[in-house]
C-alpha positions in Angstrom: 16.3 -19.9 92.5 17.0 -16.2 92.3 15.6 -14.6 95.3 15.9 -10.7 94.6 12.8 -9.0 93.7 12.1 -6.4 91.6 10.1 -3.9 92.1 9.7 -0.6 90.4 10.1 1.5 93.8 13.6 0.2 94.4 15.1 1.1 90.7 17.6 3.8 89.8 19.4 5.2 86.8 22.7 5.0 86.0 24.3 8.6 87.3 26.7 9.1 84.2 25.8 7.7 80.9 26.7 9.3 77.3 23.8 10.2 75.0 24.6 7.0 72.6 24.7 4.8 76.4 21.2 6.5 77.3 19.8 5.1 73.9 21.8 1.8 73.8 20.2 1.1 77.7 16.8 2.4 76.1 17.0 -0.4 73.7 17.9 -3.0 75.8 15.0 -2.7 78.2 12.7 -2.1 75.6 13.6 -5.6 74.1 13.3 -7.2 78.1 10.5 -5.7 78.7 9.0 -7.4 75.2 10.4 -11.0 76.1 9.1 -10.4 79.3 5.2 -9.7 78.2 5.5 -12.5 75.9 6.6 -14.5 78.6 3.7 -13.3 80.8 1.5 -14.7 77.6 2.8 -18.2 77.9 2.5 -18.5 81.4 -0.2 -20.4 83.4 -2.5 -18.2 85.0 -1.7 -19.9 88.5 1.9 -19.8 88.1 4.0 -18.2 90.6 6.8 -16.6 88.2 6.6 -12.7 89.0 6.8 -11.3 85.2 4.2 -8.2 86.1 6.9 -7.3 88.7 9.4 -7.7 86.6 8.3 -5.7 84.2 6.8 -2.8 85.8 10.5 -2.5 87.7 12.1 -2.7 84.2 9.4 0.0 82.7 10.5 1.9 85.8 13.7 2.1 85.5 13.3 2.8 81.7 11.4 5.6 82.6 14.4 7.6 84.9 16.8 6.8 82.1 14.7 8.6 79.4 14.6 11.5 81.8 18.3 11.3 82.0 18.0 11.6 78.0 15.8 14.4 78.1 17.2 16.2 81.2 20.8 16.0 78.7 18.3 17.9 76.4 17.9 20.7 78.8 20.6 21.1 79.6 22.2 21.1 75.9 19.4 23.9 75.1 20.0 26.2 78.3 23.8 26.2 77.5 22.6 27.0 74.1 20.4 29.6 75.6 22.8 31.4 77.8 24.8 31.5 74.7 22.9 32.9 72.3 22.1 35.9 75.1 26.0 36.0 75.7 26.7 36.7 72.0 23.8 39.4 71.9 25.1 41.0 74.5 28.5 41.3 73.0 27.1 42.5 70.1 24.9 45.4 71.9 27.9 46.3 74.1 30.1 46.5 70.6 27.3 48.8 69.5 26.9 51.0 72.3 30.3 52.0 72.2 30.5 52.4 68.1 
């Protein structure tokens, strides 16, 4: 029997993941997490299997890797950002001294 416990407190991302491994890790826990709930349908209501847990740790942990995607977002637009203002500035220094 599998003694470790989930449990949504204890779960972490991945630090370094590509955009396509952020979506491909997306998918995957989307699909546990839907076994999992129809597990939790089939179950006995006094059974001692700990789907909920299970799932709320997996929902968890899906949750800090679509920040991940999002946070690669950010930061993909501020780069963007700072270059746009780089390039304007270039240009107004190359017309200041016209």
């Amino acid at each position: 029997m599998d003694t470790y416990n989930l449990k949504p407190e204890h779960m972490r991302a991945p630090a370094h993941l590509t955009r396509e491994e952020i979506q491909k890790s997306l998918d995957e826990l989307d699909s546990k997490i839907k076994v999992l709930k129809g597990r939790v349908n089939a179950t006995a209501a006094d059974s001692n299997h700990t789907y909920h847990e299970h799932i709320a740790a997996l929902e968890a942990k899906r949750e800090l890797i679509a920040n991940k995607l999002s946070d690669q977002e950010d930061s993909q637009s501020k780069w963007q950002g700072l270059k746009d203002g780089l390039d304007n500035l270039k240009k107004d220094m190359d017309n200041l001294f016209k």
